[in-house]
C-alpha positions in Angstrom: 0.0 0.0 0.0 2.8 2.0 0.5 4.0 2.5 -3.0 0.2 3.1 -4.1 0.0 6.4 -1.7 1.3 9.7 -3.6 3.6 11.5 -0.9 1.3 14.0 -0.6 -1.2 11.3 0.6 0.3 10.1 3.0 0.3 12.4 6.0 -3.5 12.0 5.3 -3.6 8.2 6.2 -1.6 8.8 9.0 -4.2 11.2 10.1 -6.1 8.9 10.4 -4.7 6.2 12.2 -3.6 9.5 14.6 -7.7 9.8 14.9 -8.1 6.2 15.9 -5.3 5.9 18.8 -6.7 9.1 20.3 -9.9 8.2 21.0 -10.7 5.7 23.3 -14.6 5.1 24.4 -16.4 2.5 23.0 -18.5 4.2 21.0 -15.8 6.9 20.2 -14.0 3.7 18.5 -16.8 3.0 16.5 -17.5 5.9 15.2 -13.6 7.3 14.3 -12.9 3.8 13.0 -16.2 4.4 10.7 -14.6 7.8 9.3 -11.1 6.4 9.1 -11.2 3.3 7.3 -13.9 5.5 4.7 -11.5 8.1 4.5 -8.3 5.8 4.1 -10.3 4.2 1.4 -11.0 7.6 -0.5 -7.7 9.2 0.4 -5.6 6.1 -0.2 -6.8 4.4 -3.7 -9.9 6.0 -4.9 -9.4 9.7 -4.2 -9.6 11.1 -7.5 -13.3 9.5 -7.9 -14.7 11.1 -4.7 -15.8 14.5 -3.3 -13.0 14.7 -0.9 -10.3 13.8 -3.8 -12.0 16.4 -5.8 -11.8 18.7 -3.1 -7.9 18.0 -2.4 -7.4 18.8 -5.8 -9.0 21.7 -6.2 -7.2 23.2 -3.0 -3.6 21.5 -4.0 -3.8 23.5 -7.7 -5.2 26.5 -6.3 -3.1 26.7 -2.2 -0.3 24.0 -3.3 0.7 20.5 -1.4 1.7 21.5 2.2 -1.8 23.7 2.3 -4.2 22.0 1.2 -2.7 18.8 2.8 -3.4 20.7 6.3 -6.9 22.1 4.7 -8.3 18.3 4.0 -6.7 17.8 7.6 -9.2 20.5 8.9 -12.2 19.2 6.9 -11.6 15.3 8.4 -11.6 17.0 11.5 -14.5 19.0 11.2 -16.4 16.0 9.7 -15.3 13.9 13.3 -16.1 16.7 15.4 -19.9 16.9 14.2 -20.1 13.2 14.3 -19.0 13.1 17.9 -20.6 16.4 18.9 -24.2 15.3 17.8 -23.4 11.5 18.4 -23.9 10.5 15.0 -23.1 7.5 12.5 -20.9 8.1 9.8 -23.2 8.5 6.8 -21.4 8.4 3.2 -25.0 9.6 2.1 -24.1 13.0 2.5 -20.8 12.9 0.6 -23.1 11.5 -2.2 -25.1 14.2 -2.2 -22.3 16.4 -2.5 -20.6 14.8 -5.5 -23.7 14.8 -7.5 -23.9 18.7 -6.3 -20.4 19.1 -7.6 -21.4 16.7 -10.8 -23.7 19.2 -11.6 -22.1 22.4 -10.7 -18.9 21.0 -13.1 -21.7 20.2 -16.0 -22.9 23.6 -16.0 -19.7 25.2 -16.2 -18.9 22.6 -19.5 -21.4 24.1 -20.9 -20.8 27.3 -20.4 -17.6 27.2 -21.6 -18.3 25.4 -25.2 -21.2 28.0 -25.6 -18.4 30.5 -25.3 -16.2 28.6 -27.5 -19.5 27.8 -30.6 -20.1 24.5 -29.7 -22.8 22.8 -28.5 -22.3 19.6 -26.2 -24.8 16.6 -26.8 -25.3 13.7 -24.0 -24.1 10.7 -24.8 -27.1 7.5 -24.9 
């Protein structure tokens, strides 16, 4: 797995195995091992498909590595502290909904851009 991880990946992962020997209630386990093994899943082999991968792009093209490295840091953090706060599951649901939001908002702007440029885009059967 090693190889497979980008070194800009891999202070993610650690993250996350950071997140699962700090906590240590029952229930606390549950729920970070929930968000870790998801998030070592879309951070380690299929970011590029997800919401989070899109999002770690976007910031790494636009703040570079180092910064958007700590800003996906922040965002796994966030995404914990909610979950803990409010004692909820771990839902991928609502990082479903978000990808088809970004789907769509990335659609548009195809559009938009071969309008400007004459052409006119046809969906594929």
């Amino acid at each position: 797995m090693e190889e497979a991880i980008g070194e800009e990946l891999r202070p993610l992962c650690e993250n996350a195995e950071a997140v699962r020997r700090l906590v240590s209630h029952p229930w606390l386990v549950e729920q970070a091992n929930a968000i870790a093994t998801e998030n070592d899943a879309i951070t380690c082999s299929k970011w590029y498909k997800t919401y989070l991968g899109d999002c770690f792009r976007r910031w790494k093209a636009r703040l570079g590595t180092p910064k958007a490295i700590t800003a996906m840091a922040h965002k796994l953090a966030r995404t914990l502290w909610h979950l803990l706060k409010y004692r909820e599951a771990y839902d991928p649901k609502v990082w479903m909904a978000a990808e088809e939001k970004l789907r769509t908002k990335k659609l548009k702007r195809l559009y938009q851009n071969a309008t400007a440029l004459g052409y006119k885009l046809v969906m594929a059967a």
